[in-house]
PyMOL Python script that loads the backbone (N, CA, C, O; Angstrom):
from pymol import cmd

cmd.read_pdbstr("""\
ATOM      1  N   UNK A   1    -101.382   5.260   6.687  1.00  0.00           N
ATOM      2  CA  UNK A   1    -101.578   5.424   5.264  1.00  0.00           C
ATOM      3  C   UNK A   1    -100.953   4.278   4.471  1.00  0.00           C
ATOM      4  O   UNK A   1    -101.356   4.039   3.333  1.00  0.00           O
ATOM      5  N   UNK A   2     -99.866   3.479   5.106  1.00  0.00           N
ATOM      6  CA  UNK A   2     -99.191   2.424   4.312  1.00  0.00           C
ATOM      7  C   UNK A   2    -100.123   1.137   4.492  1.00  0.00           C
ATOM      8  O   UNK A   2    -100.149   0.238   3.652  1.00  0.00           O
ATOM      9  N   UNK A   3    -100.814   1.132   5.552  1.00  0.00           N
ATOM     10  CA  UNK A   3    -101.431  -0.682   5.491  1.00  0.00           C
ATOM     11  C   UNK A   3    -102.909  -0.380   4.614  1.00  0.00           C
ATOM     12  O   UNK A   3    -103.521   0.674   4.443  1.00  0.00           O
ATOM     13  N   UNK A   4    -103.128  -1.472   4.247  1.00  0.00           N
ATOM     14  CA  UNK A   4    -104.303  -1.711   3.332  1.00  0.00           C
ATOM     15  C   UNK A   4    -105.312  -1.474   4.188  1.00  0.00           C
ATOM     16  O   UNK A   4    -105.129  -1.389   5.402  1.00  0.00           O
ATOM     17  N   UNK A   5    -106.606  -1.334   3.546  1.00  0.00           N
ATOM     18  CA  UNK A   5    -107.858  -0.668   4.313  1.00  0.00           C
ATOM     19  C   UNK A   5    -108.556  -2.326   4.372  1.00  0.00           C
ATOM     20  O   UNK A   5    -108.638  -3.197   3.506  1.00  0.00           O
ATOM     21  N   UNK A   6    -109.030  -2.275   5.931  1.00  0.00           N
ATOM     22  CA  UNK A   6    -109.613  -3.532   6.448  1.00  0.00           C
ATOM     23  C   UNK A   6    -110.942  -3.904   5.404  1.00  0.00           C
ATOM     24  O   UNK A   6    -111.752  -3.018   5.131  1.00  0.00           O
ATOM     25  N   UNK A   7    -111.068  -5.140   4.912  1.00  0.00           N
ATOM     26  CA  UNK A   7    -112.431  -5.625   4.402  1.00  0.00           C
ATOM     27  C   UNK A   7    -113.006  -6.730   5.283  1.00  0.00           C
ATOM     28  O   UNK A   7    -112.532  -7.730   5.823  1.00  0.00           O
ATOM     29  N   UNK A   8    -114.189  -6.173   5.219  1.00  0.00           N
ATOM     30  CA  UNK A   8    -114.571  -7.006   6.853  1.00  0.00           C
ATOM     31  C   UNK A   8    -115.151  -8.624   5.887  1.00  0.00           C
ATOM     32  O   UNK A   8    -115.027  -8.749   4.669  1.00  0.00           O
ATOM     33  N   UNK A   9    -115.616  -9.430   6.596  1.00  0.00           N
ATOM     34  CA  UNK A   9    -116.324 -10.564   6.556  1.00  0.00           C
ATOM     35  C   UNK A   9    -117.642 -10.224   5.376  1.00  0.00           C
ATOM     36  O   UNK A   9    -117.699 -10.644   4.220  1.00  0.00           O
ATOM     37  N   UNK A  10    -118.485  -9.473   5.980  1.00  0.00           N
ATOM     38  CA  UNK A  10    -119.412  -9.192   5.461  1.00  0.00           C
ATOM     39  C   UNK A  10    -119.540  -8.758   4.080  1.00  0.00           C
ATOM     40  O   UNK A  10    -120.183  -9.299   3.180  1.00  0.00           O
ATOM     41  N   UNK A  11    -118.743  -7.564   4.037  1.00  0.00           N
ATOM     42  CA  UNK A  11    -118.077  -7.168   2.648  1.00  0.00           C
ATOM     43  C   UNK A  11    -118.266  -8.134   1.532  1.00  0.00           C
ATOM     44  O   UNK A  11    -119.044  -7.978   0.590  1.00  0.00           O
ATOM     45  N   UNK A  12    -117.319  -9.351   1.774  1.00  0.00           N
ATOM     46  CA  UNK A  12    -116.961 -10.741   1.042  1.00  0.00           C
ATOM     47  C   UNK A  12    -118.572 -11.233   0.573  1.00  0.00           C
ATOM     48  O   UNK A  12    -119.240 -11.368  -0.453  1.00  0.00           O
ATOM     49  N   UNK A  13    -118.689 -11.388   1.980  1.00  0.00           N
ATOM     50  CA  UNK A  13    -120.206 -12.215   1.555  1.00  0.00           C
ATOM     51  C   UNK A  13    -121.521 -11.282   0.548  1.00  0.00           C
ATOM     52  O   UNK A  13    -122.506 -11.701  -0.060  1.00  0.00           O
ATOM     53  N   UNK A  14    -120.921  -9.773   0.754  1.00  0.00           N
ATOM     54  CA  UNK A  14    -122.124  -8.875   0.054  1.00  0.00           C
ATOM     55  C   UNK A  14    -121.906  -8.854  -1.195  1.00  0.00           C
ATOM     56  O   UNK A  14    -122.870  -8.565  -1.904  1.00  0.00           O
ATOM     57  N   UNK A  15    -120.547  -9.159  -1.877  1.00  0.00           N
ATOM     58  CA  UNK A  15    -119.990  -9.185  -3.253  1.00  0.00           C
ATOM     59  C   UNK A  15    -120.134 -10.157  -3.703  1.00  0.00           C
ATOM     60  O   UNK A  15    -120.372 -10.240  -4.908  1.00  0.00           O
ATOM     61  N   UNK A  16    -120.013 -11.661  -2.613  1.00  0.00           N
ATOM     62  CA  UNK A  16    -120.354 -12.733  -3.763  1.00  0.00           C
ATOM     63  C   UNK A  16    -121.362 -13.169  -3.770  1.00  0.00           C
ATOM     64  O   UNK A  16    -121.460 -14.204  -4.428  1.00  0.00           O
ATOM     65  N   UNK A  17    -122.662 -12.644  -3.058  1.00  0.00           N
ATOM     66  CA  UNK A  17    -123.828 -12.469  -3.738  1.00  0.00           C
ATOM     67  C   UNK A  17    -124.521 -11.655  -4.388  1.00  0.00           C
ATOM     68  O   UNK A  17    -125.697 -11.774  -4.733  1.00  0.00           O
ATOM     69  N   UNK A  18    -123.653 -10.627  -4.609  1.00  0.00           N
ATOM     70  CA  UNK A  18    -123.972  -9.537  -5.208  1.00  0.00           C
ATOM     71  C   UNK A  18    -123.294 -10.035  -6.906  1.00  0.00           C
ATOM     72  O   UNK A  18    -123.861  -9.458  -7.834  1.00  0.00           O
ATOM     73  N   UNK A  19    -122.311 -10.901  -7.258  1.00  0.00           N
ATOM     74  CA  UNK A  19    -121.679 -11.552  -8.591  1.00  0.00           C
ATOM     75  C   UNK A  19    -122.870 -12.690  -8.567  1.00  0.00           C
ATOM     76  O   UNK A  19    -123.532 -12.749  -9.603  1.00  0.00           O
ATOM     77  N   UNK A  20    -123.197 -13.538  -7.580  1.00  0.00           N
ATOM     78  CA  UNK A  20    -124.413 -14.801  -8.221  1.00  0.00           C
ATOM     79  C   UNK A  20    -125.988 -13.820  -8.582  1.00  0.00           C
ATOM     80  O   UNK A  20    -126.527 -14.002  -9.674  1.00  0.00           O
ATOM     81  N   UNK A  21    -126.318 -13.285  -8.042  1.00  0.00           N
ATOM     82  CA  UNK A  21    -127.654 -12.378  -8.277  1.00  0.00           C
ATOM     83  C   UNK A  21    -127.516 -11.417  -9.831  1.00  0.00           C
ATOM     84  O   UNK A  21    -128.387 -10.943 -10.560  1.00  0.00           O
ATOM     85  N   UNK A  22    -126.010 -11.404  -9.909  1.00  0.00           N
ATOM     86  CA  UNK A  22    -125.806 -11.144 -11.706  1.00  0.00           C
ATOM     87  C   UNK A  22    -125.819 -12.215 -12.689  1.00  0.00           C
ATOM     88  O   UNK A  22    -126.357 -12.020 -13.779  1.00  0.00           O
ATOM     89  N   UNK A  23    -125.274 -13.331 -12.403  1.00  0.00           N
ATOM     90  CA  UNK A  23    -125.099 -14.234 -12.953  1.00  0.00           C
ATOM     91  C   UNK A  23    -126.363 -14.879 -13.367  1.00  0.00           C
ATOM     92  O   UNK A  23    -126.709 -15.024 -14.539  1.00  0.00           O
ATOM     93  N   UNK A  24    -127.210 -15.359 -12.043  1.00  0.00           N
ATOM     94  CA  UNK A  24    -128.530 -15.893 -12.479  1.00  0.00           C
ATOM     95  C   UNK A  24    -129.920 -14.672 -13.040  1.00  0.00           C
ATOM     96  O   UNK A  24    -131.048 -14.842 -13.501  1.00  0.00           O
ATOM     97  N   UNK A  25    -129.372 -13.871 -12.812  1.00  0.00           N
ATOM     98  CA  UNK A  25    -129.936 -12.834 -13.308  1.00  0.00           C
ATOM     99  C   UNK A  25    -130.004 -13.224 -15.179  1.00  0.00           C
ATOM    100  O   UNK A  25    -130.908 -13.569 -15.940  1.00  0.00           O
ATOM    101  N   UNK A  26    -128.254 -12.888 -15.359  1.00  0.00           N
ATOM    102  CA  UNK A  26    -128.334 -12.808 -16.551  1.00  0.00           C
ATOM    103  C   UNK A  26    -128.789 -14.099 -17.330  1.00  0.00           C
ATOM    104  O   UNK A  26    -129.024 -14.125 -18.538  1.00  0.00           O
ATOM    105  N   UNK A  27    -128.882 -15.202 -16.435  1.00  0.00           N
ATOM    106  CA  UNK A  27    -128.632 -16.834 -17.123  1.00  0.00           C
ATOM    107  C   UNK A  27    -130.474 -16.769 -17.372  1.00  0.00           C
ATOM    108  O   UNK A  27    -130.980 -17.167 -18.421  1.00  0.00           O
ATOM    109  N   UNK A  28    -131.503 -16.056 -15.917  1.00  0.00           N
ATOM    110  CA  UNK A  28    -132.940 -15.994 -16.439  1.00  0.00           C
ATOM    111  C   UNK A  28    -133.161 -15.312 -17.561  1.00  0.00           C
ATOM    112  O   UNK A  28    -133.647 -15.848 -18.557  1.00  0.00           O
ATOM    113  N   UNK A  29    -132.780 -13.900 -17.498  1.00  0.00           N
ATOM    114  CA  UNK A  29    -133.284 -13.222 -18.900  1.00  0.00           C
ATOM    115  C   UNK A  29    -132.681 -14.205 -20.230  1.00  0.00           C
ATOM    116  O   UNK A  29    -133.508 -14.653 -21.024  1.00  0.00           O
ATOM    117  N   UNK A  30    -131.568 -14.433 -20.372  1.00  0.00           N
ATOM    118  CA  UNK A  30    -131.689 -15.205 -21.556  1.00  0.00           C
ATOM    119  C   UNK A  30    -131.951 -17.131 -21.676  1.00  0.00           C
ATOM    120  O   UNK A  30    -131.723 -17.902 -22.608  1.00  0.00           O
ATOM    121  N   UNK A  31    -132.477 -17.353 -20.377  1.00  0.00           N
ATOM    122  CA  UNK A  31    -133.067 -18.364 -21.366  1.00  0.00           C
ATOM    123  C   UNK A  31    -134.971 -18.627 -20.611  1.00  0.00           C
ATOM    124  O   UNK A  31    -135.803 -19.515 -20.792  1.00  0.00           O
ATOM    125  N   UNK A  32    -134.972 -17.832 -20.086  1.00  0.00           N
ATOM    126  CA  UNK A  32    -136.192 -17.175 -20.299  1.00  0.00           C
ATOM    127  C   UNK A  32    -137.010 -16.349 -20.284  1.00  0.00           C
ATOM    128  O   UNK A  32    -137.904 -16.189 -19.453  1.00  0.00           O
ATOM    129  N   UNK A  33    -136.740 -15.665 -21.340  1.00  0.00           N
ATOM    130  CA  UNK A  33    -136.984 -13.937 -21.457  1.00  0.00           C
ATOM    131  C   UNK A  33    -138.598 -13.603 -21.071  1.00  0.00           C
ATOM    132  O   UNK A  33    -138.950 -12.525 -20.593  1.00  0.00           O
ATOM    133  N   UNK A  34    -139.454 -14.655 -21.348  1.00  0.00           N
ATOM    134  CA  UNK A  34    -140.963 -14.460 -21.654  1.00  0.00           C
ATOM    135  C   UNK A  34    -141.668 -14.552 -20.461  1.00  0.00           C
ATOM    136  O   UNK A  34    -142.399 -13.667 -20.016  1.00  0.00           O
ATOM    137  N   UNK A  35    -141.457 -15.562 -19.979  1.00  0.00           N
ATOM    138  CA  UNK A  35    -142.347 -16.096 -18.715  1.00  0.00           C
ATOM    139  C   UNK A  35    -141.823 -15.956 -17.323  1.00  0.00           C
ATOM    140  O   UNK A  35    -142.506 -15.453 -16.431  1.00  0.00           O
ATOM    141  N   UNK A  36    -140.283 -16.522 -17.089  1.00  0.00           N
ATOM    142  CA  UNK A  36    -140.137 -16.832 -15.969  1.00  0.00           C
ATOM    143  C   UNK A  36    -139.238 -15.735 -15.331  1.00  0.00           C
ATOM    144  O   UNK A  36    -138.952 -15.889 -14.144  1.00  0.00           O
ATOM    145  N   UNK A  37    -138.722 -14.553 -16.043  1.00  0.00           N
ATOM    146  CA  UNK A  37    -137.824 -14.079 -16.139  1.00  0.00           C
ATOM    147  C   UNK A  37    -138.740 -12.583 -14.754  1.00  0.00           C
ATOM    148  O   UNK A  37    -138.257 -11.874 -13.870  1.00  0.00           O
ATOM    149  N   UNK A  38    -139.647 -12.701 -15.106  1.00  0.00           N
ATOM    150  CA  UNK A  38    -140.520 -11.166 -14.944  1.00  0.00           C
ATOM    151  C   UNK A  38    -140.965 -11.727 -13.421  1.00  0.00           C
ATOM    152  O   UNK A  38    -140.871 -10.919 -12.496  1.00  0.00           O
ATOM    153  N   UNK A  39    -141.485 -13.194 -13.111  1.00  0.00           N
ATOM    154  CA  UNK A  39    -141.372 -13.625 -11.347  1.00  0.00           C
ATOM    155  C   UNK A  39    -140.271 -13.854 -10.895  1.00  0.00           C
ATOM    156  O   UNK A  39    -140.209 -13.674  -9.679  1.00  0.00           O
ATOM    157  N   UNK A  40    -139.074 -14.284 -11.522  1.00  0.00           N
ATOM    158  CA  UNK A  40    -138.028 -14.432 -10.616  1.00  0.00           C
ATOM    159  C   UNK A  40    -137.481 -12.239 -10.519  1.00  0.00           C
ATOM    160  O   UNK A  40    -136.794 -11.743  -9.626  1.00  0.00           O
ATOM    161  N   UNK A  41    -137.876 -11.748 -11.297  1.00  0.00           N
ATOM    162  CA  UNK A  41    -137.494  -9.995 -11.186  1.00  0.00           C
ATOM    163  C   UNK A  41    -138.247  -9.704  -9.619  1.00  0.00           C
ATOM    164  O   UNK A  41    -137.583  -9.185  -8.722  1.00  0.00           O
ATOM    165  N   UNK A  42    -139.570 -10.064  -9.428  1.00  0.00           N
ATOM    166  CA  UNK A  42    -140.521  -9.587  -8.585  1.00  0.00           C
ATOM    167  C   UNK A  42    -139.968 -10.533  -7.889  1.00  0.00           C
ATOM    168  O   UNK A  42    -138.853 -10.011  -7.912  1.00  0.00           O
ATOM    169  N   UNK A  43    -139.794 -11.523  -7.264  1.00  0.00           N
ATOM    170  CA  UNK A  43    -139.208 -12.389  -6.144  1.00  0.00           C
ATOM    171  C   UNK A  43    -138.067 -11.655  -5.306  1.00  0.00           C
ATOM    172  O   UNK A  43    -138.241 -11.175  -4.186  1.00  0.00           O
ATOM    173  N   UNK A  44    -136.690 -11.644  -6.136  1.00  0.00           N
ATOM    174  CA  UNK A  44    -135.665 -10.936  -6.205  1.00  0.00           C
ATOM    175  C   UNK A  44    -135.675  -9.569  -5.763  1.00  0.00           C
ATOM    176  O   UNK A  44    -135.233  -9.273  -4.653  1.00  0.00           O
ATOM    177  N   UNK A  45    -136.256  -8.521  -6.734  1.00  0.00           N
ATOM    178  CA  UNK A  45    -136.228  -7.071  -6.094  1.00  0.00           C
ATOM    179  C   UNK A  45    -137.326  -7.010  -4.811  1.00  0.00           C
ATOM    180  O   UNK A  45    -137.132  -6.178  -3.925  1.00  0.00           O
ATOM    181  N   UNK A  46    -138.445  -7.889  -4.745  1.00  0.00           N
ATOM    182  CA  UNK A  46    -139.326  -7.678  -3.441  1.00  0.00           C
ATOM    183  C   UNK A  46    -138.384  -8.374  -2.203  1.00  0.00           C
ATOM    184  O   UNK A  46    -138.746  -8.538  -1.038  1.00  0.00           O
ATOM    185  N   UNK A  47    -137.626  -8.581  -2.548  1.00  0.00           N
ATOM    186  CA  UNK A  47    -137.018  -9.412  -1.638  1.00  0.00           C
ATOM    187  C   UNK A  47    -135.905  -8.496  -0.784  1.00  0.00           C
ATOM    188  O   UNK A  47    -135.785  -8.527   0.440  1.00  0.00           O
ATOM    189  N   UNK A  48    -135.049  -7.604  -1.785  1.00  0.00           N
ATOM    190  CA  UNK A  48    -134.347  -7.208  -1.276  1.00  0.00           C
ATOM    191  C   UNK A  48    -134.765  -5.668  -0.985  1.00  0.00           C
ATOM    192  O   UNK A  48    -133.944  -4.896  -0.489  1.00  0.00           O
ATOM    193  N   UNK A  49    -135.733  -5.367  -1.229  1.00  0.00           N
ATOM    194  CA  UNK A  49    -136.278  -4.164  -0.973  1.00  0.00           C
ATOM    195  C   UNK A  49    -136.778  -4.041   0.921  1.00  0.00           C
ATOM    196  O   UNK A  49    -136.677  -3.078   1.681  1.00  0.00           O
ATOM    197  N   UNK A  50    -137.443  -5.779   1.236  1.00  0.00           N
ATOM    198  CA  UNK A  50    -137.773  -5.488   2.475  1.00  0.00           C
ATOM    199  C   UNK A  50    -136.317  -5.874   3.007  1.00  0.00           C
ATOM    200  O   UNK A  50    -136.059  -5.120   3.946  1.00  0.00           O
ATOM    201  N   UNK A  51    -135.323  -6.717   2.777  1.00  0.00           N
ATOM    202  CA  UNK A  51    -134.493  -6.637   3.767  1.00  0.00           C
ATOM    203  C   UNK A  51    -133.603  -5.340   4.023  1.00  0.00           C
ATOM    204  O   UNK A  51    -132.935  -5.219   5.049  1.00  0.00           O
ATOM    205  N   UNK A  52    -133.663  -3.869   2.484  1.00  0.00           N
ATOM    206  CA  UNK A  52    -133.430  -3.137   2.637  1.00  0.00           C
ATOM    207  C   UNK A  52    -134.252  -2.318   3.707  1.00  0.00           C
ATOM    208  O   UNK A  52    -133.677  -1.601   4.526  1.00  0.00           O
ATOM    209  N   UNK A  53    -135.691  -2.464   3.661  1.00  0.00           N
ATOM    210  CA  UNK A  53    -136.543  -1.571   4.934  1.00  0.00           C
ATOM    211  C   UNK A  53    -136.051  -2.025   6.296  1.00  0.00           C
ATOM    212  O   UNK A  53    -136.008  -1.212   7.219  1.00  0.00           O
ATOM    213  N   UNK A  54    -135.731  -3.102   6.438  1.00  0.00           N
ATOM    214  CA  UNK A  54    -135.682  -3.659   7.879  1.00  0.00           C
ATOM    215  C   UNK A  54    -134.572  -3.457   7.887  1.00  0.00           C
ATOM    216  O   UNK A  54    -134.338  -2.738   8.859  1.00  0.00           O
ATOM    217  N   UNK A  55    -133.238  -3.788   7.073  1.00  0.00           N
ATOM    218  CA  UNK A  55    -131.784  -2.618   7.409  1.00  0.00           C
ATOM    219  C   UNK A  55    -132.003  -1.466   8.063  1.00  0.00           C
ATOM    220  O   UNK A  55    -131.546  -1.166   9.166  1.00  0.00           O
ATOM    221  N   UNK A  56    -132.877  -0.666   7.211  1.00  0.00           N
ATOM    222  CA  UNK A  56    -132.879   1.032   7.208  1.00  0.00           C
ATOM    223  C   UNK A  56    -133.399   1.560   8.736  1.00  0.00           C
ATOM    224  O   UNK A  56    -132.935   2.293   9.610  1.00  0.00           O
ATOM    225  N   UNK A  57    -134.798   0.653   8.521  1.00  0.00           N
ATOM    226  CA  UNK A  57    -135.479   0.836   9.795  1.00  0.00           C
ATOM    227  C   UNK A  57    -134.880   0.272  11.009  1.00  0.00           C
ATOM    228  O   UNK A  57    -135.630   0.687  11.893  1.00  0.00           O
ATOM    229  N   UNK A  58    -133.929  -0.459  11.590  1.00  0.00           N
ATOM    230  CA  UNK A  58    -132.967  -0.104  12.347  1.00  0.00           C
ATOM    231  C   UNK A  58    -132.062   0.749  12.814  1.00  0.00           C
ATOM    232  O   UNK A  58    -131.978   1.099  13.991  1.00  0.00           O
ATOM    233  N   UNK A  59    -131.270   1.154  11.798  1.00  0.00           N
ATOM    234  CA  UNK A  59    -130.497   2.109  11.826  1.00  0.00           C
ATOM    235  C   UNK A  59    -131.139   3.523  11.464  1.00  0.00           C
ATOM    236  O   UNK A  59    -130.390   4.488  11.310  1.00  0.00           O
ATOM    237  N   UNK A  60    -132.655   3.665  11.312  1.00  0.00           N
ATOM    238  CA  UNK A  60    -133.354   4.734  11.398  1.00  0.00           C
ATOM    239  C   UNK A  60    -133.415   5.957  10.046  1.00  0.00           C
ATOM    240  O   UNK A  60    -133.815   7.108   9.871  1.00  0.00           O
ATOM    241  N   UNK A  61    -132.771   4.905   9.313  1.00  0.00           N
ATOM    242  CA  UNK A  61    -133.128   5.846   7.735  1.00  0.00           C
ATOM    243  C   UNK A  61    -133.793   5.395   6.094  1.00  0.00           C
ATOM    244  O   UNK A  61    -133.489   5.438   4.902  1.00  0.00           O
ATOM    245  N   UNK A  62    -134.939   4.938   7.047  1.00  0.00           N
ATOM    246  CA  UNK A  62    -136.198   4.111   6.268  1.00  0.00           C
ATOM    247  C   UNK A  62    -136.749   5.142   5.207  1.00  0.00           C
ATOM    248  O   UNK A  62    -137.481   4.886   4.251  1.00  0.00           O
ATOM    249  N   UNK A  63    -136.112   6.660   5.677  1.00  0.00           N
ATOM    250  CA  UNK A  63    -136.978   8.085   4.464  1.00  0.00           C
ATOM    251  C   UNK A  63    -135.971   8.028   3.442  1.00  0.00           C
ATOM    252  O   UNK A  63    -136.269   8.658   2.427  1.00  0.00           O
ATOM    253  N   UNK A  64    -134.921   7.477   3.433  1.00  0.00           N
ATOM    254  CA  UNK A  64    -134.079   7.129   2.318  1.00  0.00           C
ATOM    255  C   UNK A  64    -135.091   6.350   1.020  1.00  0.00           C
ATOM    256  O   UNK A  64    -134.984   6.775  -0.130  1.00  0.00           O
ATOM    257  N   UNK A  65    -136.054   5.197   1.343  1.00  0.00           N
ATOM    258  CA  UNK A  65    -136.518   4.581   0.604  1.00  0.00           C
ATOM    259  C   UNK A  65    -137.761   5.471   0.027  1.00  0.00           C
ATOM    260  O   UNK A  65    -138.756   4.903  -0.423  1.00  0.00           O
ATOM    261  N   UNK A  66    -137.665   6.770   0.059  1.00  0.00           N
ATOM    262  CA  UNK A  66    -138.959   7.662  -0.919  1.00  0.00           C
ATOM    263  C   UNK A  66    -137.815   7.981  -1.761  1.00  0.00           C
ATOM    264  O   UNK A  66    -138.175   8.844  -2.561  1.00  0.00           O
ATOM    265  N   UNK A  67    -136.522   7.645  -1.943  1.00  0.00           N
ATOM    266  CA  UNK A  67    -135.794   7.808  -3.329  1.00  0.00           C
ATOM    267  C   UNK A  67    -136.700   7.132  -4.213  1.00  0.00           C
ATOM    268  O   UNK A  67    -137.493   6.230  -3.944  1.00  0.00           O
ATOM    269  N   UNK A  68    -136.446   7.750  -5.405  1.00  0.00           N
ATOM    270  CA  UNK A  68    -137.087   7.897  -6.573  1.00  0.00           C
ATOM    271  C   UNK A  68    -136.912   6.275  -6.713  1.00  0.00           C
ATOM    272  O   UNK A  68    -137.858   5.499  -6.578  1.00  0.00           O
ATOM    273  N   UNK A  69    -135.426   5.827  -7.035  1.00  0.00           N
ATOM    274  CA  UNK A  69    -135.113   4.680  -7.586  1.00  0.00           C
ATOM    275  C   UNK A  69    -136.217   3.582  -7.125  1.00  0.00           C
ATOM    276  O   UNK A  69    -136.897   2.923  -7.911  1.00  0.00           O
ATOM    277  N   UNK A  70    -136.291   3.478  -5.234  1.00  0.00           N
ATOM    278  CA  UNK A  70    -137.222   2.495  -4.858  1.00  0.00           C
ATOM    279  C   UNK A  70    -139.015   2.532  -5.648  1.00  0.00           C
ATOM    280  O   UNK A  70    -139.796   1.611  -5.888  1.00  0.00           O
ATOM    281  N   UNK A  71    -139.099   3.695  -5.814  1.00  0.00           N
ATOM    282  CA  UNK A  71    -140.570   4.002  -6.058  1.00  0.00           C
ATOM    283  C   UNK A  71    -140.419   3.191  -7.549  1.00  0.00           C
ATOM    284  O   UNK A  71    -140.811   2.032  -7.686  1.00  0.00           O
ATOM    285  N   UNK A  72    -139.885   3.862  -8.481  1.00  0.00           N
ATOM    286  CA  UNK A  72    -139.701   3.038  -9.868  1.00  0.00           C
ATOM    287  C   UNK A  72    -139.770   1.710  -9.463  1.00  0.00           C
ATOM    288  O   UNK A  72    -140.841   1.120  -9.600  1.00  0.00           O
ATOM    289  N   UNK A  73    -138.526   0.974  -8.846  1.00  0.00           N
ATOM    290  CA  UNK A  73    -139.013  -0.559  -8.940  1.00  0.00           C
ATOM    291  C   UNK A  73    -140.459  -0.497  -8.153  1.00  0.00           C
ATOM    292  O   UNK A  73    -141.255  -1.046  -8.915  1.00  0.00           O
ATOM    293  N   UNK A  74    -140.896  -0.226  -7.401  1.00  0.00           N
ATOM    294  CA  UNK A  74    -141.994  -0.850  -6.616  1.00  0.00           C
ATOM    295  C   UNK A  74    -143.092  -0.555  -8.075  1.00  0.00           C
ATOM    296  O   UNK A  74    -143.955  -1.353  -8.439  1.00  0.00           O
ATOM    297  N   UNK A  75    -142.900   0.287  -8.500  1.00  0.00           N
ATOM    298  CA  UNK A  75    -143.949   0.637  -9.391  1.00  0.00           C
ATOM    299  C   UNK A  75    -143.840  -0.408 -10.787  1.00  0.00           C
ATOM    300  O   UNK A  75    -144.729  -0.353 -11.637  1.00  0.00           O
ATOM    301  N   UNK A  76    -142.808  -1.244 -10.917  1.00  0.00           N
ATOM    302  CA  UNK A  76    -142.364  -2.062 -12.073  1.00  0.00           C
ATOM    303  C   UNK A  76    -142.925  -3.600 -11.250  1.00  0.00           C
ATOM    304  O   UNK A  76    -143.492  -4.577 -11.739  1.00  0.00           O
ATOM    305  N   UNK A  77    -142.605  -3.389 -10.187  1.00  0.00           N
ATOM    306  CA  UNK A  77    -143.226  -5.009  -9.545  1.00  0.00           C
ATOM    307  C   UNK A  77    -145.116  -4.799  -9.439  1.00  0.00           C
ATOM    308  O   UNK A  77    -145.725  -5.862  -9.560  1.00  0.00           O
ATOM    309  N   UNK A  78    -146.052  -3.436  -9.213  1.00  0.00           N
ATOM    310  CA  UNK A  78    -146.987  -3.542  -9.178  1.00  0.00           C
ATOM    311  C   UNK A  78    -147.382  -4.134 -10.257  1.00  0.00           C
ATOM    312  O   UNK A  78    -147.923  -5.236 -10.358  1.00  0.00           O
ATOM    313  N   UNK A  79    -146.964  -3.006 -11.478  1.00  0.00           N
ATOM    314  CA  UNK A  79    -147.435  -3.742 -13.022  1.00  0.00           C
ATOM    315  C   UNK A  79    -146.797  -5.317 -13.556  1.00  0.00           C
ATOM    316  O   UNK A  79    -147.504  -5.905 -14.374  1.00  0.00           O
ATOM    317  N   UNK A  80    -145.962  -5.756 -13.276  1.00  0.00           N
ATOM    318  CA  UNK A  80    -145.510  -7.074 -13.398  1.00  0.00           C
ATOM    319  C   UNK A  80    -146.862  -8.182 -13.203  1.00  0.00           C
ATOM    320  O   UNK A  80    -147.507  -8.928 -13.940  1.00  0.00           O
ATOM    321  N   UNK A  81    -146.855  -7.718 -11.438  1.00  0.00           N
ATOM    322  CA  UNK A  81    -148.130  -9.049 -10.881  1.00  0.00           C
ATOM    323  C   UNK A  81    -149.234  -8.644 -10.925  1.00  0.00           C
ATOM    324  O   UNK A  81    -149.826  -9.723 -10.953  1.00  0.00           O
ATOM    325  N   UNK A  82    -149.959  -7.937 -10.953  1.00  0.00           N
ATOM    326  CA  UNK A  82    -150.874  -7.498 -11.308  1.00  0.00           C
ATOM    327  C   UNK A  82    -151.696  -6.286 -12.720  1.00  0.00           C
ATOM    328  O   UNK A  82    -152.846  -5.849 -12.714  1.00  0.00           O
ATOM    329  N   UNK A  83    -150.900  -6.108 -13.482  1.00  0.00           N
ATOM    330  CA  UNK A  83    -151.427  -5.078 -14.881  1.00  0.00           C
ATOM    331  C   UNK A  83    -150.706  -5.719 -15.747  1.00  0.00           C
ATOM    332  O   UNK A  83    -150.838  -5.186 -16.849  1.00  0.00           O
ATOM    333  N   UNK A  84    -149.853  -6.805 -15.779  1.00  0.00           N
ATOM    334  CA  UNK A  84    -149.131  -7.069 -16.872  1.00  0.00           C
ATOM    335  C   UNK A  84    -149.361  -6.547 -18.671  1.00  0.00           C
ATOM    336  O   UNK A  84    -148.458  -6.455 -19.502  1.00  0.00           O
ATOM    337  N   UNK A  85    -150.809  -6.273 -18.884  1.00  0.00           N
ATOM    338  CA  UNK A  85    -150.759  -6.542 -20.305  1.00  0.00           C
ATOM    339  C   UNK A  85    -151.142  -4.797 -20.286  1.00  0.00           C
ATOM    340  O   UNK A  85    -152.073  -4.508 -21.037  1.00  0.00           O
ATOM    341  N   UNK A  86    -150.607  -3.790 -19.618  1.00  0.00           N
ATOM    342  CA  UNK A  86    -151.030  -2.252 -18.922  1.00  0.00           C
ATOM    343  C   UNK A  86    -149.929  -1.939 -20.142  1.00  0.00           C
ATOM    344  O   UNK A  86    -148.912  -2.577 -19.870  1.00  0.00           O
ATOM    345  N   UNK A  87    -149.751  -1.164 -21.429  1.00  0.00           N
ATOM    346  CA  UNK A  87    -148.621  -0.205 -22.193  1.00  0.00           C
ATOM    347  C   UNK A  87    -148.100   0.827 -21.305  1.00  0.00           C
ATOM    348  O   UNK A  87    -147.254   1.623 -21.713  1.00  0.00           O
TER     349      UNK A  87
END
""", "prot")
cmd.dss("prot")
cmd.show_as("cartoon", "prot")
cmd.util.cbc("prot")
cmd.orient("prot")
């Protein structure tokens, strides 16, 4: 109970790309809110969505991804690249 709880390697590396993917995040939306902001969104979340399936689907809990949350983005990247001008 007295020694500190181990942070592995990985950890490190998942946080400090998890602080740059905020950063350029926030640096696209504001300086370009209109155009470039909505393909680098669909690049980004399609991106980490399959390395989330191919995580899951290893370790065998790929039915995790019928959470709601995944369906919303997938459903925000359909209308992005293809329905854009859809209310």
């Amino acid at each position: 109970m007295n020694r500190a709880p181990i942070v592995r390697f990985m950890d490190k590396i998942y946080f400090i790309v998890g602080v740059l993917l905020l950063i350029s995040t926030t640096y696209m939306l504001g300086r370009y809110p209109n155009h470039l902001y909505y393909k680098y969104h669909v690049i980004v979340v399609g991106s980490l969505i399959v390395i989330r399936l191919v995580n899951y689907k290893i370790k065998r809990w790929h039915y995790y991804l019928f959470d709601f949350c995944y369906f919303a983005n997938s459903l925000i990247m359909y209308f992005l690249m293809f329905d854009p001008k859809n209310d």
